[in-house]
N, C-alpha and C positions, 0 to 999 in steps of 0.2 A: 658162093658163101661157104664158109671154112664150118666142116661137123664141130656139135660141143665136142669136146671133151666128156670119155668118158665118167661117168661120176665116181666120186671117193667115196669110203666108209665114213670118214665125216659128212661131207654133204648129201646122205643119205640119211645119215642120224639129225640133221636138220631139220631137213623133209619131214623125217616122224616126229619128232617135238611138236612141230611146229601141226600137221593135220590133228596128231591128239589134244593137241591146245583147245582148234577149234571146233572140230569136230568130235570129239572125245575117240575117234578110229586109232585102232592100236596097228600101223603094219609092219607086220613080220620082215625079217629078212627075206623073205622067198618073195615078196612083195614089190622085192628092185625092180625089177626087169619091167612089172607092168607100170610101176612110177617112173621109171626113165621112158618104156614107151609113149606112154599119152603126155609128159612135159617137153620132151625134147619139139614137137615143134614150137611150142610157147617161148621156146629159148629161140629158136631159129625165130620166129615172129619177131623178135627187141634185135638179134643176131649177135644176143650171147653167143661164149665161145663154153662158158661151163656150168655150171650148177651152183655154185657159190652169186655167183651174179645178179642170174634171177632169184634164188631166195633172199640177198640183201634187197632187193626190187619190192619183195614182198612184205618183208619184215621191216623197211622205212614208213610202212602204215602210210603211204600216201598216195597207194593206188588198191582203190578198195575193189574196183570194177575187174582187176586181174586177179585182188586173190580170191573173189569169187567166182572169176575162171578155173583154178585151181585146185578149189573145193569140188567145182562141178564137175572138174576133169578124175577126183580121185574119191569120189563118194557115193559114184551112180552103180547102183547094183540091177543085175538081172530081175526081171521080173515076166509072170504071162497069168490071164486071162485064168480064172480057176484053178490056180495054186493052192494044193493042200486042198482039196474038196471036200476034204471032211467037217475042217471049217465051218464050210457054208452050207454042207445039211446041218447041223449043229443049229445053226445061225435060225434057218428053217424050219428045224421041225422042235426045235427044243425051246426056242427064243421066242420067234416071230409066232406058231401056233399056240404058243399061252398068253398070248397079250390081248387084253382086251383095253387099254388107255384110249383115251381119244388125245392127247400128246402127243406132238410130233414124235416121230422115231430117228435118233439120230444116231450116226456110226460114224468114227473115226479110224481114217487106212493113215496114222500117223508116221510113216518113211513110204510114201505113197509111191517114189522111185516116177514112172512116166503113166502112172495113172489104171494099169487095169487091174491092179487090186479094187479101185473105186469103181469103176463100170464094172465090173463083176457083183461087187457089194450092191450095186444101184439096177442090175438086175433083178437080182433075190431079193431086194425090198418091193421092188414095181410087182413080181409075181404074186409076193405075199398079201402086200399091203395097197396094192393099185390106187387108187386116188385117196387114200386116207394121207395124212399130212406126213414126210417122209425126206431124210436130209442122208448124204452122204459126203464127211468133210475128208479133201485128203490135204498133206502137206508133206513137206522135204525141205531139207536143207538146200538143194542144189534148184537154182532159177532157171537152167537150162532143163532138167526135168520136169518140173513143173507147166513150164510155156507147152510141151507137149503134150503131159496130162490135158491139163485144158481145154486143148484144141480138140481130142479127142479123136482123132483120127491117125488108125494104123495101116501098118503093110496087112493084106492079104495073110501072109505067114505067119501072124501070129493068134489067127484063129484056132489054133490046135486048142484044145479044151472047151472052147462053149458049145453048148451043147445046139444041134442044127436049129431045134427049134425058136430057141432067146436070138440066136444069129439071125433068123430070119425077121424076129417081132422088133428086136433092138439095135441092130445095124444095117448103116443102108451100105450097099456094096459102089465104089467110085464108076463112073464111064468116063471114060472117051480118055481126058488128061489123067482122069481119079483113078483109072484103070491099072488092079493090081492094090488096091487098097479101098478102105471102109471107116465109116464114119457113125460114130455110135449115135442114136436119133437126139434129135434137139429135146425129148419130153424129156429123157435121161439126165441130159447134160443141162438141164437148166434147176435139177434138185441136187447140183454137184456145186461144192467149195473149195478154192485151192487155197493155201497160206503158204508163203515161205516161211519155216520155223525149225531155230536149233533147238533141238530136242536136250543139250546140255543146259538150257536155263530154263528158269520156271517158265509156264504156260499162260499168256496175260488169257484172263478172265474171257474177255471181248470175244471168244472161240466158242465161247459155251459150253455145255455139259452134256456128255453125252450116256446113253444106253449102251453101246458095246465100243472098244478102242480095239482095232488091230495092230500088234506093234509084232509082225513077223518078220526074221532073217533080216533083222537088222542088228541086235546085242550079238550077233556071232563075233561083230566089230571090234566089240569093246570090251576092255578088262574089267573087272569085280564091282571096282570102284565109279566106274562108268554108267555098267549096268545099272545099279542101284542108284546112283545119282537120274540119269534118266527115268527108270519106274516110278520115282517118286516124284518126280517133275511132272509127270503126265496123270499120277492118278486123285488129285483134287477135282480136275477134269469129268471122271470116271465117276457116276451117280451111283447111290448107295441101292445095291443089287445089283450095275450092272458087270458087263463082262469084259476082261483082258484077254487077248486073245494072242499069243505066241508062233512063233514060227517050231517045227516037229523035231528039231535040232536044239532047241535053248529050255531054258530052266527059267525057273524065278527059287530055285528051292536057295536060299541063303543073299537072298537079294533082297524079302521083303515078306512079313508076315502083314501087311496089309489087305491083301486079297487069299481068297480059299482055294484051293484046285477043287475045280468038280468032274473033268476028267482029264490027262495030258495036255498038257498047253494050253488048256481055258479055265481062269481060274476067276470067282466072284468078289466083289465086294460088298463086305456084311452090310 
């Protein structure tokens, strides 16, 4: 089978139209090289010969199941287990230690990526909160993340960050097949929610309302107009007091005077 064709500066400016469309992601020019890596075998997969091809493929709207290949292929971001820890003492000692409600407690990891921002979150609630009533919803645009969130089960390597203790209470370690990987316990995983959701359109109700929304090292994505399209999509969502909670890289300063900072990147709603 004959390689694409390298791609042009036009069908490259496609590509971005066409991901900021759906996904509001603004990619750079420096951005090619990882867009041609992860499409080119999707081209070899139909056995396009170039990039023009399979984006008329995509944009004849008649194959929806590939351009949510597409999206999944160019929207998955890194993520691990106790990112940004300052976070989740916050979370702990400033949130969860002044609450006395008997209402469930619910937290939203809204670009939840493959899920351990949520098993992290669904830690620090089980310690705080142990059998008091307690929700952890996450969601993403991308279906291929998601199915792995869910599952909840990773490689070994990506336990850097939890602390030994939670590792020992809250994940069980694979044998024999499972060896080399863990599985975070079913008590965990069964007060956890996944939703496929674009974060560029509003938030149908049906999700609920939550006490804290984490929406971190995802606007790094997006342009001005993005941003603030998205923060406002997600904060009806957001109960009066509770908390947004940002990645240590982004802002909301000229995005939205609907919530307060009360200290870098966690700001309230009055």
């Amino acid at each position: 089978m004959a390689e694409p064709s390298p791609i042009t500066a036009q069908e490259f400016a496609l590509f971005q139209r066409l991901i900021y469309k759906i996904a509001g992601i603004s990619l750079s020019e420096a951005k090619q090289t990882l867009l041609v890596g992860r499409l080119t075998r999707r081209l070899k997969a139909y056995a396009f010969t170039t990039f023009s091809q399979y984006y008329r493929m995509l944009a004849s709207g008649e194959h929806a199941e590939e351009l949510q290949t597409m999206v999944d292929l160019l929207t998955t971001n890194e993520t691990y287990f106790f990112r940004e820890p300052k976070h989740f003492d916050f979370l702990r000692d400033r949130v969860l230690a002044q609450r006395n409600s008997p209402a469930p407690f619910r937290v939203w990891s809204a670009a939840c990526s493959s899920g351990e921002e949520v098993y992290t979150l669904a830690m620090v609630l089980a310690e705080a909160l142990g059998d008091k009533p307690w929700e952890v919803v996450g969601s993403d645009i991308s279906t291929q993340v998601l199915a792995k969130a869910a599952s909840g089960h990773y490689s070994l390597a990506r336990t850097e960050g939890i602390p030994p203790g939670l590792m020992k209470k809250h994940c069980l370690r694979g044998v024999r097949s499972q060896a080399g990987s863990f599985m975070i316990v079913p008590e965990l995983r069964q007060r956890t929610r996944f939703y496929q959701l674009n974060l560029m359109h509003p938030v149908d109700t049906g999700i609920g309302d939550f006490e804290v929304i984490f929406l971190r090292n995802v606007m790094i994505y997006f342009d001005l107009p993005t941003k603030t399209r998205v923060v406002h999509n997600l904060l009806p969502r957001l109960k009066s007091g509770g908390y947004l909670v940002i990645g240590h890289s982004e802002t909301l300063n000229g995005i939205t005077d609907r919530v307060q900072a009360v200290v870098p990147t966690i700001y309230r709603k009055p």
